[in-house]
BASENU-172566 format. One record per residue (C-alpha): z, y, x; residue in three letters; residue number from 1. Coordinates in pm, whole numbers. Last residue first. Layout:
// BASENU-172566
      zz      yy      xx  code  pos
       Z       Y       X   ALA  NUM
...
***
This chain:
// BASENU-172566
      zz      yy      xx  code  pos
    7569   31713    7990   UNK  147
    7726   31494    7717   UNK  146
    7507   31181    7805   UNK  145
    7658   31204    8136   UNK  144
    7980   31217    8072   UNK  143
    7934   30906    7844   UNK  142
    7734   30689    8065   UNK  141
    8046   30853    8354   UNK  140
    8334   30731    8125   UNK  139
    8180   30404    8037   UNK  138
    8153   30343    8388   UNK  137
    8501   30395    8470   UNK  136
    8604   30191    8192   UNK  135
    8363   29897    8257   UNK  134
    8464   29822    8628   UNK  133
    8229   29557    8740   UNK  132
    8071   29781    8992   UNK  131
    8398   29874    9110   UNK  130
    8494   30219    9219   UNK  129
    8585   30367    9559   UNK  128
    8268   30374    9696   UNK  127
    8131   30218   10028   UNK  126
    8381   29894   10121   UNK  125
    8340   29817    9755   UNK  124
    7953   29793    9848   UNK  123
    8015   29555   10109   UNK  122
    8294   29367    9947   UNK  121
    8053   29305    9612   UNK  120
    7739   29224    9909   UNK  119
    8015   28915   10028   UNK  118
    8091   28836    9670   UNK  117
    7710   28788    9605   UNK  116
    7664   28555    9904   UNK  115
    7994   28396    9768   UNK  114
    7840   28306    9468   UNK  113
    7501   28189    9590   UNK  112
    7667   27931    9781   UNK  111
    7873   27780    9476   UNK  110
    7577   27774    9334   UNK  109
    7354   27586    9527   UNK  108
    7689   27298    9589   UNK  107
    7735   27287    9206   UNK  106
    7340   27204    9184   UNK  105
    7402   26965    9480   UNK  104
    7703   26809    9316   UNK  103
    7428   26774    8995   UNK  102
    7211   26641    9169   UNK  101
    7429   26350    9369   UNK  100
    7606   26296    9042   UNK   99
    7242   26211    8904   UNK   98
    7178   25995    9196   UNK   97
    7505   25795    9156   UNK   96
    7397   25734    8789   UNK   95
    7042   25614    8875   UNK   94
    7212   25406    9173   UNK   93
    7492   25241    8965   UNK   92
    7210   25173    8708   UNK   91
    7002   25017    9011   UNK   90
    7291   24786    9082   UNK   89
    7360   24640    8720   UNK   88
    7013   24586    8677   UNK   87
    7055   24362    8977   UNK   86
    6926   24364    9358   UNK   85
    7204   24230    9574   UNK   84
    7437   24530    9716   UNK   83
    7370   24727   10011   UNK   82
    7229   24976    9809   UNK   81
    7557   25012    9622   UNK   80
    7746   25031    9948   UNK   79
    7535   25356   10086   UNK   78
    7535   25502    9739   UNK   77
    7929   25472    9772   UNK   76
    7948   25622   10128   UNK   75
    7666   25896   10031   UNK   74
    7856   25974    9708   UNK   73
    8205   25994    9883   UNK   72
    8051   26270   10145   UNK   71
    7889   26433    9881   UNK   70
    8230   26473    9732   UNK   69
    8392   26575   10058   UNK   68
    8102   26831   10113   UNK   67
    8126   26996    9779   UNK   66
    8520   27070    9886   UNK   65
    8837   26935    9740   UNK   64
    8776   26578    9705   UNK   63
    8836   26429   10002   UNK   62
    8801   26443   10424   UNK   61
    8600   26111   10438   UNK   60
    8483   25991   10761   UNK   59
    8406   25648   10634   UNK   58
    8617   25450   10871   UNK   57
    8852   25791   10951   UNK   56
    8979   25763   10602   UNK   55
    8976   25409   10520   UNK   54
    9245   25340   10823   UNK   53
    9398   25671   10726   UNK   52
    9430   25505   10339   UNK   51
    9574   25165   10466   UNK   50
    9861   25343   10658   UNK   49
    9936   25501   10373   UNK   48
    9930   25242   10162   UNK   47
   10154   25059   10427   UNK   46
   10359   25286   10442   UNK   45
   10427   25286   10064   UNK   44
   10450   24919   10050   UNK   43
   10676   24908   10284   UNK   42
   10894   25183   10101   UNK   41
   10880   25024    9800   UNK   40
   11021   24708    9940   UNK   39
   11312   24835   10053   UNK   38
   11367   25074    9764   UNK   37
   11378   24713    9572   UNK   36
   11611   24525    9835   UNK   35
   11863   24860    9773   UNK   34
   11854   24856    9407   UNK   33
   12207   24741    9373   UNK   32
   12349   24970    9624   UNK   31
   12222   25257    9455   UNK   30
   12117   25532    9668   UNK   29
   11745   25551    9599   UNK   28
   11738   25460    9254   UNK   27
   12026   25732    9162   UNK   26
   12373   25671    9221   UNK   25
   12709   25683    9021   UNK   24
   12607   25408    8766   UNK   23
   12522   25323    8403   UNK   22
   12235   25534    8311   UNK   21
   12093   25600    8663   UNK   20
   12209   25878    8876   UNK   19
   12005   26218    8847   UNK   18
   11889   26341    9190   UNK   17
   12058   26607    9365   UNK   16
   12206   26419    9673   UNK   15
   12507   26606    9800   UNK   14
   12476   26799   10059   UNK   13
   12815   26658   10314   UNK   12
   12535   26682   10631   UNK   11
   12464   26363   10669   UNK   10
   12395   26337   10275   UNK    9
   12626   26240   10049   UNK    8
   12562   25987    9728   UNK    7
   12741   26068    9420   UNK    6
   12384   26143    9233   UNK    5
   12368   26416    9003   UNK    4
   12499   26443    8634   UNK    3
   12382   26773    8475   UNK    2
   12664   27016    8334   UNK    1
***
């Protein structure tokens, strides 16, 4: 049987969370640690805090969509120009410009995709068959072909 935590929760639950190697608790619970949670819990806030702060600065919604990327390339492109001329500065700029194309290429495509999707539903919508159903359509080349 797995050793859990002997702390209890408010409502009797008990804690789930291994204990560490030589006590009852886990990290969170154990009296000794206490000063140590306390600090990683300020520092977590305040990382958190620190991120909305740089979120609604730069208006940056993150990574998961084409937009939140170009949004991070036109914030860092933005602070690279506003940098001293160096070599150092226009190679950030030639490689920020070729992740700039290439998000836009990703961007094209990922538009052309769902366009196609959308005329896939459409015609679905109008037989009962896929297009991209190769068994089916095997069946009528080869019905066909005996006829």
């Amino acid at each position: 049987m797995r050793r859990q935590c002997a702390y209890r929760q408010q409502g009797g639950e008990p804690c789930r969370a291994a204990p560490l190697r030589d006590s009852q608790f886990c990290l969170m619970h154990s009296p000794e640690h206490a000063k140590e949670v306390q600090e990683a819990r300020r520092l977590g806030g305040l990382r958190r805090k620190r991120e909305a702060t740089v979120i609604g600065a730069y208006e940056f919604e993150g990574l998961s969509t084409v937009d939140g990327i170009r949004r991070l390339l036109e914030v860092a492109v933005l602070d690279t120009l506003g940098m001293e001329n160096s070599i150092s500065r226009s190679r950030t700029l030639a490689y920020l410009a070729q992740v700039a194309l290439r998000t836009l290429e990703v961007g094209d495509l990922e538009e052309r995709i769902a366009a196609l999707e959308e005329i896939l539903r459409g015609q679905r919508n109008q037989r009962t068959s896929s297009p991209f159903d190769v068994e089916s359509s095997f069946l009528e080349t080869g019905q066909k072909e005996k006829a």
